[in-house]
C-alpha positions in Angstrom: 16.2 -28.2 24.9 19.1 -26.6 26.0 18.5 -24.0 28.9 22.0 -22.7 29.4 21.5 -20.6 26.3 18.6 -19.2 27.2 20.0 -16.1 28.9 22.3 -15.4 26.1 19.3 -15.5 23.7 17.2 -13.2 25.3 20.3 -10.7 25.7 20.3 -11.0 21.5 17.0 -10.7 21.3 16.9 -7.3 23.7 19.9 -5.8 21.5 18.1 -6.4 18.9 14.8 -4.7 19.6 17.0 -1.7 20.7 18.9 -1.4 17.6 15.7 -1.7 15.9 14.2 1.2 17.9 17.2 3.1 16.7 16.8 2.8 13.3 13.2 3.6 13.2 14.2 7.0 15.5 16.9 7.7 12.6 14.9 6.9 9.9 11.7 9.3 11.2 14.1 12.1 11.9 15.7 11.8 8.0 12.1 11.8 7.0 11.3 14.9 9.2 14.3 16.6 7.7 13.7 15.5 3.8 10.1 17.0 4.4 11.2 19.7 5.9 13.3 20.2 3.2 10.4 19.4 0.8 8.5 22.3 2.4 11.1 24.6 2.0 11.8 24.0 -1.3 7.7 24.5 -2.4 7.5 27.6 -0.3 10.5 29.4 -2.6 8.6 28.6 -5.6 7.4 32.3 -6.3 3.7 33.0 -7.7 2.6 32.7 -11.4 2.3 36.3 -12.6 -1.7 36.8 -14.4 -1.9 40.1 -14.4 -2.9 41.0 -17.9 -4.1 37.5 -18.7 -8.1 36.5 -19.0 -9.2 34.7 -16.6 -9.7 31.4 -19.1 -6.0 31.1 -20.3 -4.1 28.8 -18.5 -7.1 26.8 -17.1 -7.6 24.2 -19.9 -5.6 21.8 -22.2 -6.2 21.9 -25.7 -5.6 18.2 -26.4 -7.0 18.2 -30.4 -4.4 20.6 -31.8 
């Protein structure tokens, strides 16, 4: 086994756990943002008028016609 390399390893190893963290960081914020988004998107969905409508239509599937 060769132990000059050891330092040099564990300096690539370290750089690669913090590039790793880094990623993860960016890819939870894009996630936070796309769901943000997400949200924002559902809330400006405006309400299903029923005035005027019984209170059975629109609650089933007719699925023999």
């Amino acid at each position: 086994m060769d132990v000059s390399n050891i330092p040099a390893l564990s300096t690539a190893m370290s750089q690669a756990a913090v590039k790793q963290q880094t990623e993860i960081s960016v890819l939870k914020k894009s996630m936070d943002i796309q769901e943000a988004g997400a949200m924002a998107l559902i809330n400006a969905i405006p309400p299903v008028p029923t005035a005027g409508l019984p209170d059975n239509v629109g609650r089933t599937i007719n699925t023999v016609a």
